[in-house]
N, C-alpha and C positions, 0 to 999 in steps of 0.2 A: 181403809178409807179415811180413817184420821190425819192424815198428807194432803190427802184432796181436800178435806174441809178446811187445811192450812191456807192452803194455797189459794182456794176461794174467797176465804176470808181476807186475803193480800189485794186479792184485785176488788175487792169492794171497799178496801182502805182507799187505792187509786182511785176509784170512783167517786169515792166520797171525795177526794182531796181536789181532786180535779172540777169538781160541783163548788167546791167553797171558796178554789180562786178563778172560777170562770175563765177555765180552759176547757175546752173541746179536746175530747181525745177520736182521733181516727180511727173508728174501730172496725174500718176494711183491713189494716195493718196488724191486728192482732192476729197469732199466728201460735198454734201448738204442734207440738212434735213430740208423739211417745217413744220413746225407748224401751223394745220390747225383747223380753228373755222366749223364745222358740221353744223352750222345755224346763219343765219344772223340777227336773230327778235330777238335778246336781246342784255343788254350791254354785257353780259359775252362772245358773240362772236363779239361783237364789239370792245372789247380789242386785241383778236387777228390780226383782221383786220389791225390795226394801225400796226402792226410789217411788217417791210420789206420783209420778208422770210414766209407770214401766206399762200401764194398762189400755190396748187401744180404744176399748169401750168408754174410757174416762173423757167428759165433757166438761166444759165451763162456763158461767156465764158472767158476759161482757158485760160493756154499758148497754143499759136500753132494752134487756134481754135478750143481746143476741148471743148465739151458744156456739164455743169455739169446737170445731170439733180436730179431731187428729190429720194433720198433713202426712203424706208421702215424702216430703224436701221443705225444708225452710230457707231461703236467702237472709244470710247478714252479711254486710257491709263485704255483697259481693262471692263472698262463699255459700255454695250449695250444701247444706249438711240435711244428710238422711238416717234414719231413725236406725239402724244397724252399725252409721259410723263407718260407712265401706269408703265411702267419698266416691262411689261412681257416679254419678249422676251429676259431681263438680267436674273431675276428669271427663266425662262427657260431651259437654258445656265448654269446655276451653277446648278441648281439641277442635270441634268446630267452628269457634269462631278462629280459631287459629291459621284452619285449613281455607276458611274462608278471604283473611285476612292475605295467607302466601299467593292464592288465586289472582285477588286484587293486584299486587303487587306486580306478580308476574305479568298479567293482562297490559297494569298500564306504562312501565317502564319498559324500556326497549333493552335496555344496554342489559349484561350479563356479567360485567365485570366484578370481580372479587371486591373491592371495596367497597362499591357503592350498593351491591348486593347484601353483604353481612351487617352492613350498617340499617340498611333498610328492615333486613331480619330482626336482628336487636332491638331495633326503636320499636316496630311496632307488631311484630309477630313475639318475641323470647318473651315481652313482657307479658304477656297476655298467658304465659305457659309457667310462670314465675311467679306470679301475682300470691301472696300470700302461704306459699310452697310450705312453708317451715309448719302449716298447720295441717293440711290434707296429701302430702307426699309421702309415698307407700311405696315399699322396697321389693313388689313382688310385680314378675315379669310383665303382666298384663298391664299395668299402669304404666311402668319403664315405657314397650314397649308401642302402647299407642302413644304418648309426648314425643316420643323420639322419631319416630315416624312424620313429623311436623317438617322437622327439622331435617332428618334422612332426603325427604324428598324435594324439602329447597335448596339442599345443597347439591344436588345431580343437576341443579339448571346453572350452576356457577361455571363459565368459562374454565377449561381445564380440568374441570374435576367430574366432569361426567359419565369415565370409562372408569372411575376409581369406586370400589365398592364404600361402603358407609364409613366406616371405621378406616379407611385409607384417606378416604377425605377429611377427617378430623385430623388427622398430620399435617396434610396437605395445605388446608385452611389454617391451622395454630388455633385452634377451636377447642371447648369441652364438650363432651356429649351434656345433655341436656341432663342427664341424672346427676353428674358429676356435680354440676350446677349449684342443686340443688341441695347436696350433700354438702357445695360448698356455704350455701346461705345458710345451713342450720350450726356448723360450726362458727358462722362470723355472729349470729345470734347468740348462743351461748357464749361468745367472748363478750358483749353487749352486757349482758346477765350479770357476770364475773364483776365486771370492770363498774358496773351499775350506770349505762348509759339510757337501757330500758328497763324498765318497772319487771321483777320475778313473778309476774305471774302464774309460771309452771311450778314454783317451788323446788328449783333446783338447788341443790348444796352440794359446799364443795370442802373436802378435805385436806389435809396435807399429810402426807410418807412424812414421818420421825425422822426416819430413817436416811432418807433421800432428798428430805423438804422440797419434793415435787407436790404440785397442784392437782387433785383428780378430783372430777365430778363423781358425784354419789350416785350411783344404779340402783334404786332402790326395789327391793328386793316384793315378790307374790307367791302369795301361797302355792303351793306345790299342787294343791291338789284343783285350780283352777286350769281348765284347757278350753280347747277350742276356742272359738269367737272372742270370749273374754282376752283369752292370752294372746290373740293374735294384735287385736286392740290395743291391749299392755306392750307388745312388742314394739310394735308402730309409733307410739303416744312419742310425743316432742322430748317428756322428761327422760324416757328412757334409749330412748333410739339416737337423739342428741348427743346425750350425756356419753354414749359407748362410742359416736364417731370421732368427739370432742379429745375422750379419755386417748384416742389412737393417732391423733394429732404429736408431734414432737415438744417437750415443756422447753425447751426454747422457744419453741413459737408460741404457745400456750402461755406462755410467762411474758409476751409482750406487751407494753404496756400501750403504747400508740397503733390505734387503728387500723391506718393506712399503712404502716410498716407490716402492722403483723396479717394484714390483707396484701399486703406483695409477698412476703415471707408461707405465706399460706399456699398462694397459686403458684407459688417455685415448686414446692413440694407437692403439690396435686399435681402436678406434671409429671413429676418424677414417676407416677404412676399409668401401667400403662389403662387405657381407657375403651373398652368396648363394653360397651352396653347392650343389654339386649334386645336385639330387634326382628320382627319376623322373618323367614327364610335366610338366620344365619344361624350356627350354633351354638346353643345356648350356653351361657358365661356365666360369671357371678362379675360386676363390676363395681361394687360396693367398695368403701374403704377398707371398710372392715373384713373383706373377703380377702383381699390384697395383704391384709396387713398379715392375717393365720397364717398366707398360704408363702408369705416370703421373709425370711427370717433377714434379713436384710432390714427391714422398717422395724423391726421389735428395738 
């Protein structure tokens, strides 16, 4: 409980501080979220335990004495996060308003043709499926799955492509599946990172081969004897998940110094691989980079 009386003590700093230059704090907007360990008989919920905030019973008080208590979902700037860190209930949230948004479209444009269709898609459906990706994008079928499904079912109303199953339509179109996408925005971020265009937030490092004076991102390594939920988490996370798509990129490309070069140089070679994604009622795939890369000795 010495966390919590930290933490207490913080927002009554705020209070105070906010009282002595006569601001008003809105305190409908304060907002808590615990992170909670499901079982205490291993280390991997013994890590949670250490954090100040792991307890759902833990309360707080605001200004004025109002007492915060634990949310199911917090919104920042747009992003859904829940106390597990599954990210469903964002993935949720967008695929609706997505499915919503293709409805619209379809309703009010007439024409079906391929240009003015993927254009339409783009500007105002992709974005909405892409929005901040490189933070809650998860590599496991369910999540793939329902994004892709956005996009599966807008591209069967495209003139020409409607007797082509899903994956025959991304040939057909010159399209990426929506994963691929996605896989591609967390490599053009880590070259960002590298190159210092945005702030390392994640605490990514990079080393250099002696040997080879190639460039690899550092995987940093968890204890062995952490599983489940923890490690799946660890899996997922930007540092680690990045850093492994980043490291199976080509150091020709990896070593480009201008942007927009090494983002045409990037989507040559995301091409070159082939792309199905997993979607319901087709068989199931791995279409990761990294799945691509083990399974073909050709990209090593």
């Amino acid at each position: 409980m010495e966390s919590k009386i930290c933490l207490q003590n913080d927002l009554d700093v705020v209070k105070q501080w906010s009282k002595e230059n006569n601001m008003i704090l809105n305190e409908e907007k304060f907002e808590l979220m615990c992170h909670c360990a499901k079982s205490n008989k291993n280390e991997s919920a013994s890590l949670f335990n250490e954090l100040p905030f792991n307890d759902e019973s833990v309360t707080y008080a605001a200004t004025n004495d109002m007492i915060l208590y634990p949310k199911t979902s917090v919104r920042d700037l747009g992003v859904l996060v829940d106390p597990q860190l599954s990210w469903e209930s964002h993935v949720s949230k967008i695929t609706i308003q997505a499915r919503q948004m293709s409805s619209w479209i379809l309703n009010v444009f007439k024409t079906r043709a391929k240009e003015p269709m993927i254009l339409l898609f783009n500007s105002l459906v992709r974005s909405r499926c892409e929005y901040c990706c490189e933070l809650w994008d998860r590599n496991n079928v369910k999540t793939i799955s329902a994004i892709e499904q956005i996009q599966r079912r807008f591209t069967s109303k495209i003139e020409g492509a409607g007797n082509l199953n899903y994956w025959e339509r991304l040939k057909l179109l010159n399209i990426s599946s929506l994963q691929r996408r996605r896989e591609k925005q967390r490599i053009i971020h880590v070259w960002k990172i590298k190159n210092e265009v945005v702030r390392n937030d994640v605490g990514l490092t990079f080393e250099v081969n002696p040997r080879t004076s190639k460039s690899r991102a550092v995987i940093k390594p968890m204890p062995k004897t952490i599983r489940g939920k923890l490690l799946s988490i660890y899996e997922e996370s930007f540092s680690i998940r990045s850093a492994k798509l980043w490291n199976r990129v080509p150091s020709n490309i990896r070593d480009e110094h201008n942007l927009n070069t090494f983002k045409f140089k990037l989507a040559k070679w995301l091409f070159s691989f082939p792309d199905e994604p997993p979607v319901h009622g087709y068989h199931p795939t791995k279409n990761s980079i990294t799945d691509h890369w083990t399974a073909n000795d050709r990209f090593v």
